[in-house]
C-alpha positions as CSV (number, residue, x, y, z in Angstrom):
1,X,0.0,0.0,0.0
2,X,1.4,3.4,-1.4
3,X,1.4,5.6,2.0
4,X,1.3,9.6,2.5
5,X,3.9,10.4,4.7
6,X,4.1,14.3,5.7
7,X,7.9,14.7,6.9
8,X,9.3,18.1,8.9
9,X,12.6,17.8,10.4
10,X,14.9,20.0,12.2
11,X,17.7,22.4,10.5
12,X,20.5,24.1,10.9
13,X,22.0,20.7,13.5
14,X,19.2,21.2,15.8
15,X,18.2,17.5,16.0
16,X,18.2,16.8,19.5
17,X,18.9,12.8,18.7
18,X,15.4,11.8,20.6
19,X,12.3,9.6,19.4
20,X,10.9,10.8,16.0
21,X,6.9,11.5,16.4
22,X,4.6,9.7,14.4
23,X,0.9,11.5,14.0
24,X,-2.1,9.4,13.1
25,X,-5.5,11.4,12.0
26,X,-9.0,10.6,12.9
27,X,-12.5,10.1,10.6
28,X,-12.4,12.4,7.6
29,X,-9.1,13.6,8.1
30,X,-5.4,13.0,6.5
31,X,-2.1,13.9,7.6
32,X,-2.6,17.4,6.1
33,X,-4.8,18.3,9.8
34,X,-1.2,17.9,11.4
35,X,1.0,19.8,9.1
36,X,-0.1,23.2,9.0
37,X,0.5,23.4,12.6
38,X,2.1,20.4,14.4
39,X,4.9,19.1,12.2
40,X,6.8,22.1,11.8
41,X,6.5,23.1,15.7
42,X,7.5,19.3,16.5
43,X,10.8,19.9,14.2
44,X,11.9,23.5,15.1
45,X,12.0,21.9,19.1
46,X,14.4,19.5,17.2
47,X,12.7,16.6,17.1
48,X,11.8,14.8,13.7
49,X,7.9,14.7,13.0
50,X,5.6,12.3,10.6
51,X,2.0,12.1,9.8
52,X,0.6,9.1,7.9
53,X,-2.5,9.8,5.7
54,X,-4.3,6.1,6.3
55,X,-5.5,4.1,3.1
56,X,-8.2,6.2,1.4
57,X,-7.3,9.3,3.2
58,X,-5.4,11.8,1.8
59,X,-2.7,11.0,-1.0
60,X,-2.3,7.6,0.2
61,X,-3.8,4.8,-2.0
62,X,-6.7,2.2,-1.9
63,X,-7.5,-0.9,-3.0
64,X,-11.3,-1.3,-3.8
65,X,-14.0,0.9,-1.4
66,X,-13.1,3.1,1.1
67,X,-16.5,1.9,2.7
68,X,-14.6,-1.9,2.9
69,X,-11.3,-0.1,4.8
70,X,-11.2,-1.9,8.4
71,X,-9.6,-0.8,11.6
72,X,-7.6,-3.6,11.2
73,X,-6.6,-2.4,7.7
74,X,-5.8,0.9,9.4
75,X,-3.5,-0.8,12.0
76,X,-1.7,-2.2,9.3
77,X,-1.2,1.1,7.6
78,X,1.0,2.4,11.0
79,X,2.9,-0.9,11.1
80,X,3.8,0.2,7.7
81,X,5.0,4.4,8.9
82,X,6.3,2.8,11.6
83,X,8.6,0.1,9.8
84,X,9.8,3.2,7.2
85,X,10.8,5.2,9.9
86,X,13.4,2.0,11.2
87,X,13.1,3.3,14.4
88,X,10.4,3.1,17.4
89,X,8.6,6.7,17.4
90,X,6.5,8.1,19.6
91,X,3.0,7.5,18.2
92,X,0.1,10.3,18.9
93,X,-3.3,9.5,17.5
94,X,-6.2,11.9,17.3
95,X,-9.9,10.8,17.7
96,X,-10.3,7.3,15.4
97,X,-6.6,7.8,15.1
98,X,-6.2,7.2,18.9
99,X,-8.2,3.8,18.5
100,X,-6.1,2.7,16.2
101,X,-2.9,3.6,17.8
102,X,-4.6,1.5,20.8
103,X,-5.2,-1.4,18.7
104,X,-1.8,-1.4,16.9
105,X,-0.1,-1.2,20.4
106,X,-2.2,-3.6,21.9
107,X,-1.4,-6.2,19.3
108,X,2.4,-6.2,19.8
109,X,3.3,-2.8,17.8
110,X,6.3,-0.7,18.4
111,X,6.5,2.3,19.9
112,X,8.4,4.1,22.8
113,X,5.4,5.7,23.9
114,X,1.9,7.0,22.9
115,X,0.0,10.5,22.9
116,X,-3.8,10.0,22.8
117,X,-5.1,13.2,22.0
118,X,-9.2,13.2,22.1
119,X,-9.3,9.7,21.4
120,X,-12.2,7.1,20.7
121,X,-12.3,5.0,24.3
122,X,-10.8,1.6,24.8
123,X,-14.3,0.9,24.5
124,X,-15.6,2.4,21.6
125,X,-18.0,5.1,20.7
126,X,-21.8,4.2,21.0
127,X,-22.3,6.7,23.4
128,X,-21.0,9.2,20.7
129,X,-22.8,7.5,18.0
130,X,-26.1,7.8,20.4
131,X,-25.2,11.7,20.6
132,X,-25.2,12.4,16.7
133,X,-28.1,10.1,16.6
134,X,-30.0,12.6,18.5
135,X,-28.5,15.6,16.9
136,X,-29.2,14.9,13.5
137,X,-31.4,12.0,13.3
138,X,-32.0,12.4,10.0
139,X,-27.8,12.7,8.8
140,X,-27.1,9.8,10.6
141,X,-30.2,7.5,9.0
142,X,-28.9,8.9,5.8
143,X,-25.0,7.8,6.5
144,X,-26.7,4.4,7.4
145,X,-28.5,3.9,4.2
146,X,-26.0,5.1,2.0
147,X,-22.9,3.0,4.1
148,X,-21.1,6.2,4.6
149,X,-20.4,9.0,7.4
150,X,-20.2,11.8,4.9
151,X,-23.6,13.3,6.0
152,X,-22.5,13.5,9.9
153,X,-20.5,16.7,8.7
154,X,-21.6,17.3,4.8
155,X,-21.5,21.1,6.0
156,X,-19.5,23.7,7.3
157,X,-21.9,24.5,10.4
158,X,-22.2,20.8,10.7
159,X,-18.4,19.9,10.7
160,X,-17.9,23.0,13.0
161,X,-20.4,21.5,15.8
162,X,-18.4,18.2,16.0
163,X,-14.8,20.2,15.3
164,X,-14.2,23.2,16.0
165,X,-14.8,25.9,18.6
166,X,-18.2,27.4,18.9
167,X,-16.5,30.7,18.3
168,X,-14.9,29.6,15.2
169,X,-16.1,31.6,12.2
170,X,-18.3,30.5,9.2
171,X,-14.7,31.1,7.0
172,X,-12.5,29.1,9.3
173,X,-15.3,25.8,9.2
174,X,-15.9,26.8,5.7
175,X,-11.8,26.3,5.3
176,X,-11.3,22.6,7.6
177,X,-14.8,21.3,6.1
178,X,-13.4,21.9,2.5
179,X,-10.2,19.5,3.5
180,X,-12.6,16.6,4.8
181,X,-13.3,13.3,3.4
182,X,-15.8,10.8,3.7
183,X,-15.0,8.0,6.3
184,X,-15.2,4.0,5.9
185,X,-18.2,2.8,7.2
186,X,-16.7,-0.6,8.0
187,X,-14.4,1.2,10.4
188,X,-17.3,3.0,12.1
189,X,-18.7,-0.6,12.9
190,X,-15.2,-1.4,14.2
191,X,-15.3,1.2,16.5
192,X,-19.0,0.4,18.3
193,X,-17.5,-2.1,20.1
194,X,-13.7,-2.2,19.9
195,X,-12.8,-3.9,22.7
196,X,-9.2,-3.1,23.5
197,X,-7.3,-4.6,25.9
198,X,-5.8,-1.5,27.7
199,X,-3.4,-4.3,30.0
200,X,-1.8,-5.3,26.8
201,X,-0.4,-1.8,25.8
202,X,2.9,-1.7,27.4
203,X,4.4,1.7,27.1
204,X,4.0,5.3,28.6
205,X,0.1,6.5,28.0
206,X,-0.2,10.2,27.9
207,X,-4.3,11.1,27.8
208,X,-5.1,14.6,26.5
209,X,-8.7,15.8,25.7
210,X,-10.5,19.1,25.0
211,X,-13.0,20.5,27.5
212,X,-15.5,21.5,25.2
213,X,-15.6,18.8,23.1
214,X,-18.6,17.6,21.1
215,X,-17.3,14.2,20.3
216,X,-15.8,12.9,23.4
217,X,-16.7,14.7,26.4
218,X,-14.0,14.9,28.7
219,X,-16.2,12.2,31.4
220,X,-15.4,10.0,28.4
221,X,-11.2,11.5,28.1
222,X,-11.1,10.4,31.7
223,X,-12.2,7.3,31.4
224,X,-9.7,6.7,28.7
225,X,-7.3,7.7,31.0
226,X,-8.1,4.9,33.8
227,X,-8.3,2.9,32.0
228,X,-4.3,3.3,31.5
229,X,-3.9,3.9,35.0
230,X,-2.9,7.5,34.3
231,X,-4.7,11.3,34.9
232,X,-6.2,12.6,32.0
233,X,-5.1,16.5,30.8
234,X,-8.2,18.5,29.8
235,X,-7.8,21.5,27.5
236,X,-9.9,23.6,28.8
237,X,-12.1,25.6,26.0
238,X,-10.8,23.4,23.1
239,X,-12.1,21.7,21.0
240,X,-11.9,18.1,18.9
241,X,-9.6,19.4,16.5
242,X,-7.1,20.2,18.9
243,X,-4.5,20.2,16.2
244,X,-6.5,22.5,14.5
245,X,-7.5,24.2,17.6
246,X,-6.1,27.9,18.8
247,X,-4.6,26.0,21.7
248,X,-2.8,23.5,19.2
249,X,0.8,24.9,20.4
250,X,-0.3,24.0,24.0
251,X,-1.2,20.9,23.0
252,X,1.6,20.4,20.9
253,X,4.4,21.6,23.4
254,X,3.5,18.9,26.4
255,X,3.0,15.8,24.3
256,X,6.9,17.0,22.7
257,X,7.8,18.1,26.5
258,X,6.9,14.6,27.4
259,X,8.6,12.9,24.9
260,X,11.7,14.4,25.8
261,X,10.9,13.4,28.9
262,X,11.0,10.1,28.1
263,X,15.0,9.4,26.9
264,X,15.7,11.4,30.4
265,X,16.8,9.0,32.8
266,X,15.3,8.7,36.1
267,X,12.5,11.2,35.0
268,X,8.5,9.5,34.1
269,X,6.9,10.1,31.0
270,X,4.3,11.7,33.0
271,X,6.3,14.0,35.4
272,X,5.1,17.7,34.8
273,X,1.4,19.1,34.9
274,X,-0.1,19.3,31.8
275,X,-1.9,22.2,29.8
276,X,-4.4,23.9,32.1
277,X,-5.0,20.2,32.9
278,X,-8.9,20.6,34.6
């Protein structure tokens, strides 16, 4: 499989010789969400910093219908980054992104650590499918019929509900919802009832969600983070898209802070507060 890999790395010898980042995106999103803000903060703090467009997403190919791409197919795709960067990053995954960061890590997959950043639960996301159910009743029998999640944000003010701030302007959804994509349904099914094994994932856990957000509430975040046996860090006032997000350097400073922390010796992955942590 022919894989988008978005690459910034540090210049001028400023490499500080730690873990590379990997960045995984979530439903109707492709590495792009992660470069116009992430990567090039990542790699100016010397670090070097990827983002994987999964199959179908993005520039990265597909065999067949995107409707037919699995989670497991997904997991597959970061074996694959992973493997091409030769070395064991530090993976971050946003929203479905997180899941399958869970799942790859659960499975045996190698990492130093992982950032979940608004993440689907360990246990999936019927409670968020039983909130857009109710929001849009009539989107989501649509996506149904048609096998596809398009309709749950086939508009600007739509995408802006599940993604953005409520203070975001019509021009800044209008820009993020013309970058989306539609999302496999097959995957959607995957994550009703995922089923991770949280025991199995055996490196550093960092849990970060956004305290306003639509998709996973921060009850939900925190209960994530449990099941890790670690304290969740709540943005407060951001949103899903916390990559996208006007706290996104906030964001993206402590999981990079906490990598570093992570090839200190004597120092845990989780020693310092995190970003007005609520």
């Amino acid at each position: 499989m022919d894989l988008e890999i978005l690459e910034s790395h540090p210049t001028g010898g400023a490499a500080t010789g730690g873990v590379p980042f990997l960045f995984v995106h979530g439903a109707w999103h492709g590495a792009w969400c992660w470069a116009d803000n992430v990567l090039p903060y990542v790699a100016a703090r010397g670090h070097h910093a990827y983002a994987v467009s999964l199959r179908g997403h993005g520039r990265s190919g597909l065999t067949g219908s995107l409707r037919r791409a699995s989670l497991g197919d997904y997991v597959a795709d970061v074996a694959t980054a992973v493997e091409k960067l030769g070395r064991a990053p530090v993976l971050v995954g946003h929203s479905m992104g997180g899941l399958v960061v869970q799942r790859y890590l659960a499975a045996g997959g190698r990492a130093a650590a992982c950032a979940l950043v608004a993440s689907v639960p360990p246990g999936g996301v019927l409670k968020t499918t039983l909130r857009v159910a109710r929001r849009y009743p009539l989107a989501f029998l649509r996506a149904n019929l048609t096998l596809s999640l398009w309709p749950i944000v086939s508009t600007p003010a739509r995408a802006s509900e599940w993604l953005l701030r409520e203070s975001s302007t019509p021009e800044e959804a209008a820009a993020v919802h013309a970058r989306l994509q539609d999302e496999s349904y097959l995957a959607f099914l995957g994550m009703l009832a995922p089923r991770v094994d949280s025991s199995r994932v055996r490196v550093p856990v960092l849990v970060i969600g956004a305290g306003e957000d639509r998709m996973f509430s921060p009850a939900q975040v925190r209960a994530t983070a449990r099941s890790y046996g670690v304290e969740a860090e709540i943005v407060a006032g951001a949103a899903h898209d916390l990559m996208l997000d006007p706290a996104w350097q906030q964001v993206a400073a402590r999981i990079v802070e906490w990598g570093e922390q992570l090839a200190i010796p004597g120092r845990g992955a989780g020693a310092s507060a995190g970003p007005s942590a609520t």
